[in-house]
N, C-alpha and C positions, 0 to 999 in steps of 0.2 A: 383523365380529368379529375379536376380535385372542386368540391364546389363547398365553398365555407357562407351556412348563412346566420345571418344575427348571431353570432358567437359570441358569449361571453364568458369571461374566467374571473374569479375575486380571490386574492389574496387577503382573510380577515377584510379590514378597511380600504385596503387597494385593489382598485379595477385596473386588473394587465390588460384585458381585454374586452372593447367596449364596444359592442352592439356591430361586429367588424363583418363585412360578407364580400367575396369576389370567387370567380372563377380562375380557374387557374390550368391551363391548358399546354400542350409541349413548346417548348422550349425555355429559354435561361431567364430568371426573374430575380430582379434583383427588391430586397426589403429592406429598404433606406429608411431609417429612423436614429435618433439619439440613441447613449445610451440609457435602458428603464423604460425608451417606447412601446417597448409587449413585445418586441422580436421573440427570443427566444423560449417566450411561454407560447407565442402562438405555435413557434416552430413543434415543441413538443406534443403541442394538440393536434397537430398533423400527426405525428407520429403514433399518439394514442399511449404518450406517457402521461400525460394530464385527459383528467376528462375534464369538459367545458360545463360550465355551470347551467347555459344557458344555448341554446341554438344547437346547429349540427354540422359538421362535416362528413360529406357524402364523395366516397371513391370507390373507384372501381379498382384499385391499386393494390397488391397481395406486397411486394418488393421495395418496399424503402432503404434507400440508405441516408444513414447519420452521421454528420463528424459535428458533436457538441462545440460550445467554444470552450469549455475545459473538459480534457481527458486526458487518463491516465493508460500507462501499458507497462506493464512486466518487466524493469529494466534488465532484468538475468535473462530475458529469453531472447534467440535471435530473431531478425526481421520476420525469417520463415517461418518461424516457431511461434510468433504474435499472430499473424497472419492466419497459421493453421488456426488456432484458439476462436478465431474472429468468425474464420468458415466453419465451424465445428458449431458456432451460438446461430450463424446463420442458415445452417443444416442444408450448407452445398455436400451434394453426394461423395464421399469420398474419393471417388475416381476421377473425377475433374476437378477434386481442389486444388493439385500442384498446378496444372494447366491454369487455372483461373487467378491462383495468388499471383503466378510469376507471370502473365499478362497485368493484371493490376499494379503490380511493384514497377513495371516496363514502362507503364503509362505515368508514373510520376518521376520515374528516372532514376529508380534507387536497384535496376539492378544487378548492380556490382557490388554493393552492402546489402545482399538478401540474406548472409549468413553471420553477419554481423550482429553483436547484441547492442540492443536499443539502447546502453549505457555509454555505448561508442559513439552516437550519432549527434549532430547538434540539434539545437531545440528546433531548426528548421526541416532536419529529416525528417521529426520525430513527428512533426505536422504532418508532412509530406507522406507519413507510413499512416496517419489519421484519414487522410483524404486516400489514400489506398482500401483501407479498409472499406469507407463508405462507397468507394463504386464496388465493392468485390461482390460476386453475384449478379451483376449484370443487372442493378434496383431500376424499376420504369420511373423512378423519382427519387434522387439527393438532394440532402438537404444539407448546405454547409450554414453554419454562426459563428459571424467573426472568422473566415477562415485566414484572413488574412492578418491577424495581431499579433503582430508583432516579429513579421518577418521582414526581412532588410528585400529593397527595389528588387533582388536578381531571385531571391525566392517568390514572390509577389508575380513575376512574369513568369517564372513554371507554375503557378496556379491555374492563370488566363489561358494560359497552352494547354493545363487537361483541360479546362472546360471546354476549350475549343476541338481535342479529341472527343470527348464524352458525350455532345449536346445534341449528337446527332438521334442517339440511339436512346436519350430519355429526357426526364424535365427536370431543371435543376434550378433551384431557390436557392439564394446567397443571399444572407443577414447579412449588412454590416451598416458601419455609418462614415464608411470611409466610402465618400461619391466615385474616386479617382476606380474604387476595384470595379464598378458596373458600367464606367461609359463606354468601355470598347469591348464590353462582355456580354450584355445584358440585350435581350428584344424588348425587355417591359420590366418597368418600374415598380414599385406599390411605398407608397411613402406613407409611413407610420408614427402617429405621434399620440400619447398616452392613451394606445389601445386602441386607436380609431385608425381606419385608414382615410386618409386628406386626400388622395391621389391617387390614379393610377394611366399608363399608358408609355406609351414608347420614348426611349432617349429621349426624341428629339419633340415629341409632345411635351415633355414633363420642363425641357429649357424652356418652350412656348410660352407655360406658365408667364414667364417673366420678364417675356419679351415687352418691348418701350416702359421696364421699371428698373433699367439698371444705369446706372449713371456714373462718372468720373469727373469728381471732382476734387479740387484744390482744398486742402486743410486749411487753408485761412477762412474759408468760405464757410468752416463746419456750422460755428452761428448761426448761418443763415438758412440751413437747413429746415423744413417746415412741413406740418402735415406727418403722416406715417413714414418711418424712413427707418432704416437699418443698415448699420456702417458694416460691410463683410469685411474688410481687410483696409490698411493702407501699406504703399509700397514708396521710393523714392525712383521718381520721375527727370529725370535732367535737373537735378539739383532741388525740385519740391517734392514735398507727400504730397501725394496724392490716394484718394480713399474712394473705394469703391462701394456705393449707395447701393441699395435697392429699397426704394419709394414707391407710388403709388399717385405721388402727385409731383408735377416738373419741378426738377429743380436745376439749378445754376451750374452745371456743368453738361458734358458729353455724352451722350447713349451709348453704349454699348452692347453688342452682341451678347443675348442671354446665355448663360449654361444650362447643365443639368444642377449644379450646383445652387444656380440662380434661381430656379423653378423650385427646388427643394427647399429654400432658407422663406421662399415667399409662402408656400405651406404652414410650415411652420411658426413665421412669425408674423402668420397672418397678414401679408402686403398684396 
């Protein structure tokens, strides 16, 4: 259990984090925010690379694991060889670091390039051998930021496949502001926006948010628009655009089934 209350952090004149508190208990949590929402300063106050200016986080937790959203590794050394380095800072017993590195390398699917050097691999191994390291040690909590930038759809789905190896056996928080990586990953939400958290609760609580404020309507119609309203997209429909609203007050087109996506913009832009 992780329990964060009134936390705050100040960068000089900028508050990352503002008065934020939730419980945080096993399994996979997703922290949906823009980017500059406080994600990854909160992330490190977890971990107890920042301390908080203000409030406290209270765990019972010895074993964290980390994959930043930028990190660097050794490009001359091989997989094994970074790996070793990683268990060596995390003082696994030497007798079970082959055992544990080459279960972790297994679990991301790198190993057949365990002897390989990191200058071989593409920038999506190179993630893939990041998220190795942060389960390596068996942490009762991972924390990924941004795990997913900037890899192409078929790396993206060996991510959601370790979490779905891993989430049995600890609790795992994923930063990001891409909605699509936590709707078929995630138990529970936490939507974050300049340091506060707006939100929290399951998938399908957090589309709730936004249910009877999503609407389809015609671009000709945009005019007519009225009251609080926010245009998410438009697309072409049998030959019209068509734009999809979320309001707060009816307007001149079709409801739609909310998302998570839907529950999250209405947060944020306050509807």
């Amino acid at each position: 259990m992780i329990r964060i209350h009134d936390c705050n952090k100040n960068f000089k004149k900028i508050k990352a984090i503002n008065n934020f508190s939730v419980n945080i208990s096993q399994g996979v949590y997703g922290l949906l925010g823009s980017n500059g929402a406080g994600k990854t300063t909160l992330m490190r106050c977890i971990c107890g690379l920042y301390q908080t200016d203000s409030g406290k986080i209270e765990t019972d937790i010895e074993n964290i694991g980390y994959l930043p959203q930028k990190f660097g590794m050794f490009r001359e050394l091989t997989v094994r060889e970074m790996m070793e380095y990683f268990a060596t800072l995390k003082k696994i017993d030497k007798g079970s670091q082959k055992t544990q590195i080459e279960d972790s390398i297994e679990k991301v699917n790198l190993s057949d390039r365990i002897d390989d050097r990191i200058s071989t691999l593409s920038g999506g191994m190179v993630r893939r051998v990041g998220i190795a390291q942060a389960i390596l040690g068996n942490p009762q909590v991972v924390l990924f930021d941004e795990p997913t930038a900037g890899l192409d759809p078929e790396e993206r789905l060996r991510f959601k496949n370790v979490i779905s190896r891993i989430k049995k056996d600890c609790t795992v928080i994923i930063s990001t502001h891409i909605v699509s990586d936590i709707e078929s990953t995630c138990d529970k939400v936490l939507i974050m926006d300049h340091g506060s958290l707006l939100a929290e609760g399951s998938t399908s609580q957090i589309a709730e948010i936004a249910e009877n404020k999503v609407y389809f309507v015609n671009e000709e119609n945009e005019n007519s628009l009225s009251g609080n309203y926010y245009i998410v997209d438009k697309q072409e429909v049998n030959g019209e655009i068509m734009m999809r609203v979320l309001s707060d007050e009816k307007q001149n087109g079709e409801l739609q089934k909310s998302t998570i996506e839907d529950g999250y913009l209405c947060c944020v832009k306050k509807i």
